[in-house]
VMD Tcl script that draws the C-alpha trace (Angstrom):
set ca {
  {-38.35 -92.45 -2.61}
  {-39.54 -91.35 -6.15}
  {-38.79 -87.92 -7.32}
  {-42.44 -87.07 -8.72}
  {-42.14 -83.28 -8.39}
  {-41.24 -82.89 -12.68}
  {-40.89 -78.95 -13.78}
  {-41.84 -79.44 -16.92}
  {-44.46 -81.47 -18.75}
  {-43.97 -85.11 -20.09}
  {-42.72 -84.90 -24.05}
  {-44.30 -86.02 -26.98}
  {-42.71 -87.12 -29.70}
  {-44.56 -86.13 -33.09}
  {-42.21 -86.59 -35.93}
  {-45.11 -84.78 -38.18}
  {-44.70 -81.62 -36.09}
  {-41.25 -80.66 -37.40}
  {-41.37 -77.08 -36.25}
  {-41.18 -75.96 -32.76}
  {-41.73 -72.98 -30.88}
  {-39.55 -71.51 -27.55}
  {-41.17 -70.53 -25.30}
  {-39.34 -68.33 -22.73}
  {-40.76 -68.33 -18.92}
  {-41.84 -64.97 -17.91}
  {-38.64 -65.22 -14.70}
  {-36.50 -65.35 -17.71}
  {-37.57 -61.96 -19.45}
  {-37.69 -60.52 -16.30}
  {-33.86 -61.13 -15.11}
  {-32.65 -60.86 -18.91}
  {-33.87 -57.51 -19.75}
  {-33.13 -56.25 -15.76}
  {-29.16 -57.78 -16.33}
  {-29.03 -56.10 -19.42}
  {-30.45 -52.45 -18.48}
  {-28.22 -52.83 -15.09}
  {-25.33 -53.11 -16.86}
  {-26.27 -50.48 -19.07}
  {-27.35 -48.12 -16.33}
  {-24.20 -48.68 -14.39}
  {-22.14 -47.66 -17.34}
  {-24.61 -44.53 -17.45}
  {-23.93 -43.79 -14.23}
  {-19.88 -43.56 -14.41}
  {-19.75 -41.69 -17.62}
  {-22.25 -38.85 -16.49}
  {-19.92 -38.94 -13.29}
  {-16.66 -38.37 -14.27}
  {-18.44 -35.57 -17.05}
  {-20.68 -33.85 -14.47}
  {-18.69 -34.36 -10.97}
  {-16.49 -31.58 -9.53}
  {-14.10 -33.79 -7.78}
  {-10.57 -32.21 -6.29}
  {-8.90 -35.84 -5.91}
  {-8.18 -39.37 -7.82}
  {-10.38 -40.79 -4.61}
  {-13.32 -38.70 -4.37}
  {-13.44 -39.40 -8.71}
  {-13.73 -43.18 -7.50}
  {-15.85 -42.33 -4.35}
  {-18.04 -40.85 -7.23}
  {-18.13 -43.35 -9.98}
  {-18.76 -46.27 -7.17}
  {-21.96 -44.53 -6.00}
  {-23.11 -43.78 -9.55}
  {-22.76 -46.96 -10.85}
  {-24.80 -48.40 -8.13}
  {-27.34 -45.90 -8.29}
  {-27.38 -46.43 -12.04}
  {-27.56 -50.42 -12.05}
  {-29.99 -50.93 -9.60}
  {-32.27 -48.04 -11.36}
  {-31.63 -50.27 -14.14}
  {-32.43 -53.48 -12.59}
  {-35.70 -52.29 -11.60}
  {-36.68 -50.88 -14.86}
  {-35.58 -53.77 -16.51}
  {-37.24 -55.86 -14.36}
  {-40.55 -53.65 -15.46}
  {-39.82 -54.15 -18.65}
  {-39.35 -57.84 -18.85}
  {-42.21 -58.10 -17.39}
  {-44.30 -56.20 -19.39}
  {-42.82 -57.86 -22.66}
  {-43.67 -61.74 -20.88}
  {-46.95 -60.12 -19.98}
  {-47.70 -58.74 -23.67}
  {-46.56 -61.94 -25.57}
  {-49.03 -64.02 -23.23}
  {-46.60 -66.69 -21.73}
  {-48.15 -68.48 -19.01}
  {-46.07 -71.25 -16.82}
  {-47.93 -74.04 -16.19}
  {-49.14 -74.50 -12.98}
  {-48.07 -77.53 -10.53}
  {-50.75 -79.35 -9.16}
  {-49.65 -81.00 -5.89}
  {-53.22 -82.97 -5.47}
  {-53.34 -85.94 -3.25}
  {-55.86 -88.15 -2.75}
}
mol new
graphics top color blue
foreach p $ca { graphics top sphere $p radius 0.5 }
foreach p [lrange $ca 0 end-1] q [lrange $ca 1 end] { graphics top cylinder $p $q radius 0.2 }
display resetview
């Protein structure tokens, strides 16, 4: 049976078109900027910890820095998801839509 399910449209090859344009899909700018501002908030996270915590041991410091730097990175992942989106949104990237017609 004949894979006919394609993701992306067929090429054309214009040698007078020398210049081409990326174009990023939106899913892209979405888990890009949400990696990037999870990482980021995670590292937020353990540095205002071990500043701002009043911990009495080495394992409540760790306790500490392991629940800030999830609460930090998935803040981040969400906001960075938000943001992504907005900045696909904004630069008006649209994914083409699959057509599954039979008839």
């Amino acid at each position: 049976m004949e894979d006919t399910d394609s993701q992306s449209p067929p090429v054309e090859h214009d040698t007078a078109h020398a210049s081409r344009t990326r174009t990023i899909d939106p899913s892209e700018a979405v888990t890009g900027v949400a990696i990037v501002l999870g990482i980021l908030g995670g590292a937020i996270g353990v540095v205002s910890t071990l500043v701002l915590a009043d911990a009495s041991s080495v394992g409540s410091w760790i306790a500490y820095c392991l629940i800030a730097a999830l609460a930090g990175g998935s803040a981040g992942i969400v906001v960075g998801g938000m943001f992504g989106a907005i900045f696909a949104v904004t630069k008006g990237i649209t994914v083409p839509a699959r057509s599954n017609h039979q008839g």
